[in-house]
N, C-alpha and C positions, 0 to 999 in steps of 0.2 A: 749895743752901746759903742761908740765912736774912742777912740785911744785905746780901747782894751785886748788883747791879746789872749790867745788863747793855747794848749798846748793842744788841742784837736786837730790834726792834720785835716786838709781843706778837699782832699780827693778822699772819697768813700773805698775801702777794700773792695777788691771784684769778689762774687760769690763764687763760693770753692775754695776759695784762698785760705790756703791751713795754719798762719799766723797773721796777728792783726800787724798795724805798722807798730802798736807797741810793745806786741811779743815780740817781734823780730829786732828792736832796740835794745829790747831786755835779754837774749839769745845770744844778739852780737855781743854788749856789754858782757855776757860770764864768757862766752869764748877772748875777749881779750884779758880780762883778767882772771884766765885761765889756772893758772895756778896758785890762787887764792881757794877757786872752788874748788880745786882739787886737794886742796888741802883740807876744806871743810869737810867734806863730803869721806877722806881717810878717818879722820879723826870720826866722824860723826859713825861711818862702820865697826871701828875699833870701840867705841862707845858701848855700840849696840852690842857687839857681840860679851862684851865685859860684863852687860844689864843682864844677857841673858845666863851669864855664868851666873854673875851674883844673887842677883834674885830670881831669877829660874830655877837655880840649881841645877844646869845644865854645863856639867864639866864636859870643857873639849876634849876630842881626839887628836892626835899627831897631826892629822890635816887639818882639820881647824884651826892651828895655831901657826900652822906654814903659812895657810892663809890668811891669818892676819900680822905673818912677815911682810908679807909683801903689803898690806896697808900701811905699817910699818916703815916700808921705805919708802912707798909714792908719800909719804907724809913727811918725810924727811928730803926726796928731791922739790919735793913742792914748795918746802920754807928756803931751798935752797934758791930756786927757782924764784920766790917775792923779793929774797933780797937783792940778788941780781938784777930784778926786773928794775930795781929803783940806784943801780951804779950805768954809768958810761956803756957799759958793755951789753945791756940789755936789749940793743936790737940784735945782737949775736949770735946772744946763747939763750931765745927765747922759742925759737925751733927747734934747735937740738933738745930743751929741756925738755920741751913738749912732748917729743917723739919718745924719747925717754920714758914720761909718762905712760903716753900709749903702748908701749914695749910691757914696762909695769901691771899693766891693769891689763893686756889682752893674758900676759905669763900668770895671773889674778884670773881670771877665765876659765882657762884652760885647768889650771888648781882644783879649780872649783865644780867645774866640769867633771873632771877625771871623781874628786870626791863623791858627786851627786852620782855618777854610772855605777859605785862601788855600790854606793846605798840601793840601787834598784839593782843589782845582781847583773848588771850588765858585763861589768870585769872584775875579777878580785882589784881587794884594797891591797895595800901594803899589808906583807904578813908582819909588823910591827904592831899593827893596831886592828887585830883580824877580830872576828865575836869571839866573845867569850866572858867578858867582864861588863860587869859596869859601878863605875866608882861614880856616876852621877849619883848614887842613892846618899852618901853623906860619908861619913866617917861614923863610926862605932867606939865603944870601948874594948870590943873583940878582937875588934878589925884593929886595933894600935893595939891590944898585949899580941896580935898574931904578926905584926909588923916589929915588934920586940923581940921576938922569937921568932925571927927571919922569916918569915911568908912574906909573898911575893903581892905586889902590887898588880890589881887588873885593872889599865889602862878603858875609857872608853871604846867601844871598836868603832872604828871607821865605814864600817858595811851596814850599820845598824843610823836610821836618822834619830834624830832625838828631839824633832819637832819638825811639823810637816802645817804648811799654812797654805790652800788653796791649792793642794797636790803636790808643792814644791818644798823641799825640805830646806832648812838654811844655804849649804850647800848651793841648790838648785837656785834658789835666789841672790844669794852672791856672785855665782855665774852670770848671771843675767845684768845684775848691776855692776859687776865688771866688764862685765862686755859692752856697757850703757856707757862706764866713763872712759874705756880704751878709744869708741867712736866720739866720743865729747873732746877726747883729746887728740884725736886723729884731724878733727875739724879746727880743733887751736892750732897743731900746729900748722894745716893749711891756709891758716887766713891770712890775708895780707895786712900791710899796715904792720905799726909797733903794738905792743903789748897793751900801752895806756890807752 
């Protein structure tokens, strides 16, 4: 039909080609507004790991919860990062934040990493949170008159997983997808161009 217009680009992809032109528009677009999706994607971890507390009943260990410091903060340079992106100063400090990011999530990695080797006995955990306990089971009435009468809290241990999904424990999968947005944020902060 003649006047009408279409959003179909008019050259066909070459075969091979591992993005279409509209995945590669929708790719470009989250790398520029980079630190929107880095925010989501914090929040959206922090979520999950809360779900899995609450209705799992899968109480963390000391790393787990370092771990979700650090979502904790890319969630916090991230909103720091949206409002800047929309003052004067945005083409600035839209690198540095980035990098930042990436710093966040590879130190997110590594966390999680070092956690995931405890769980397979590859190095001891922190003797803070070694086996011995596990306060995943609930709380009792026993268990609070023996917290009355000074006994001691056992901490989850850290060397033990407390859920394993396709061989990878939490853990092992947060490594992964830290390492997934430290490179997502590695490539924000190398694109060219401003933010918007």
């Amino acid at each position: 039909m003649r006047g009408m217009t279409t959003d179909t680009p008019s050259k066909t992809t070459p075969a091979g080609s591992a993005l279409s032109l509209g995945e590669r528009r929708s790719f470009s677009h989250v790398l520029a507004e980079w630190p929107v999706a880095a925010l989501i994607a914090s929040v959206a971890m922090l979520a999950a790991a809360h779900a899995f507390e609450t209705f799992g009943k899968l109480a963390p260990c000391t790393l787990c919860l370092k771990q979700r410091e650090v979502y904790w903060a890319a969630a916090g340079l991230s909103l720091l990062a949206v409002a800047l992106s929309r003052t004067a100063w945005s083409d600035k400090v839209r690198r540095p934040l980035n990098l930042i990011l990436t710093l966040a999530f590879l130190y997110g990695a590594g966390l999680a990493a070092y956690h995931a080797g405890a769980e397979w006995k590859w190095w001891p955990g922190p003797t803070t949170c070694a086996a011995g306990g596990a306060a995943a089971a609930g709380v009792s009435a026993d268990a609070l008159a023996g917290l009355m009468n000074g006994a001691k809290i056992k901490a989850p241990a850290c060397d033990e997983a407390a859920w394993v999904f396709a061989g990878l424990s939490m853990a092992g999968w947060n490594a992964l997808i830290s390492l997934g947005l430290a490179a997502l944020s590695l490539l924000a902060t190398l694109r060219k161009g401003p933010a918007r």
